[in-house]
C-alpha positions in Angstrom: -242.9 -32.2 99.2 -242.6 -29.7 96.5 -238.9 -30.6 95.6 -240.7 -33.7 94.7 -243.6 -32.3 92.6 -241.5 -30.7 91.1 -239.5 -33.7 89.9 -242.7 -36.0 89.3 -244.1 -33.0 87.1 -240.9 -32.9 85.1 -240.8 -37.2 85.0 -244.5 -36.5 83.0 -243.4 -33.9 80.9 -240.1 -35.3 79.4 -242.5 -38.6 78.7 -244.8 -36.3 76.9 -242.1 -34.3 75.0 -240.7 -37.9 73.8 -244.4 -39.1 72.7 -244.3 -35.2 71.0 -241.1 -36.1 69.3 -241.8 -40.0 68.1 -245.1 -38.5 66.9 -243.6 -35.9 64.9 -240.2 -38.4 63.4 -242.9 -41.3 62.9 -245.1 -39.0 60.6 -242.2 -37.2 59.5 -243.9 -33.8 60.3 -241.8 -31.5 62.3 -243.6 -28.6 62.5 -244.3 -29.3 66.6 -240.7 -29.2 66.9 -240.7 -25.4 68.3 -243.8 -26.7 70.6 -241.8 -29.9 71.7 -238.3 -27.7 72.2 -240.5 -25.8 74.8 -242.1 -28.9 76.3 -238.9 -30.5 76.8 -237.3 -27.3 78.0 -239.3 -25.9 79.9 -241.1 -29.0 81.6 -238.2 -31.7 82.3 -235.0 -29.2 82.0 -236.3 -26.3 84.1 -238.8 -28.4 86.2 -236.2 -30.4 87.0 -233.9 -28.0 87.8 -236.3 -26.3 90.3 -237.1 -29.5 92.2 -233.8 -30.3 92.9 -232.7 -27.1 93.8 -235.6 -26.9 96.6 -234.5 -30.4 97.4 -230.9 -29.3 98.5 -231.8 -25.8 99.9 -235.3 -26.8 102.0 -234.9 -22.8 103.1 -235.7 -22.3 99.6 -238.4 -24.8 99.6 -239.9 -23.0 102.4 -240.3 -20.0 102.1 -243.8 -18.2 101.9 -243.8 -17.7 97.9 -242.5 -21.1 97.0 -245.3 -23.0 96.6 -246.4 -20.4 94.0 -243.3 -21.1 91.6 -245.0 -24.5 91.5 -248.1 -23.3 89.6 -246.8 -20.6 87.8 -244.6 -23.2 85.9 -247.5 -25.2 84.9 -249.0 -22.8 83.5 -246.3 -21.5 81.7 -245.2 -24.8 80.1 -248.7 -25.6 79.1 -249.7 -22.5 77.7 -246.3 -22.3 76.0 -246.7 -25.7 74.6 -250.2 -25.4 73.4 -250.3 -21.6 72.6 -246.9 -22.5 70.2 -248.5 -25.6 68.8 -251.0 -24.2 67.5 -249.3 -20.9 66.0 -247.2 -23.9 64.2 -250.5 -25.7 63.3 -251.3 -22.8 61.1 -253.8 -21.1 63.7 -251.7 -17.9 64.3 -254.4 -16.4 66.6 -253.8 -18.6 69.5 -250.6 -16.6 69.7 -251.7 -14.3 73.0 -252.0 -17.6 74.5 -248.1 -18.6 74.4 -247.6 -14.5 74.8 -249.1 -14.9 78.3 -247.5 -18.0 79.4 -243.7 -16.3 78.5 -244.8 -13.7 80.5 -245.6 -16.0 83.5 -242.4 -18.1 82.8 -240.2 -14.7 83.0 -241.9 -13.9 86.4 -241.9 -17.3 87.6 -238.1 -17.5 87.0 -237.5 -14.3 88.4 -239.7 -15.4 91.7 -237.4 -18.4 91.5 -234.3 -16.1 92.1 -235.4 -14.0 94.4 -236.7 -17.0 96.8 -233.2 -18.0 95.5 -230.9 -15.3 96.3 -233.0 -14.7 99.8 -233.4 -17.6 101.5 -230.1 -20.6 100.0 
């Protein structure tokens, strides 16, 4: 089950980070690209990534903390997305917000690898 959360999360966030992206080419404003680089990234690449790994290790999957890498990925790819779209949208103190979410994204991923190296 959260193999495939994961991947269902990531299907949603690539079709928002394409929306992001026609948006920004069909008004020919690019300043999101730094906010659409992160959705993209961070929500359809790494997502992704996660999803399939629990999907071919279950151990992985299961384990205790798992469930946890889940959430703290959401977070991190929506405060990253909206705390850097709106530094780029010329409102510079939202910045703590997309501070915060790296923060969580650094110790999600290295949650990721422990549960990783541990249990595969």
């Amino acid at each position: 089950m959260l193999a495939e959360n994961f991947i269902k999360s990531a299907a949603i966030y690539i079709i928002l980070g394409m929306g992001l992206g026609i948006y920004m080419a069909a008004s020919q404003d690019h300043s999101q690209m730094p906010a659409h680089a992160h959705l993209n990234l961070l929500g359809w690449v790494t997502m992704g990534i996660m999803g399939l790994v629990y999907k071919n290790w279950p151990a992985v999957a299961e384990a205790k903390l798992a469930k946890l890498t889940f959430w703290f990925a959401h977070i991190s790819v929506i405060g990253m997305t909206a705390g850097i779209g709106l530094i780029y949208a010329g409102m510079p103190e939202y910045e703590p917000i997309a501070i915060v979410a790296s923060f969580i994204a650094v110790l999600n991923m290295i949650l990721f690898a422990f549960l990783v190296f541990k249990n595969a």
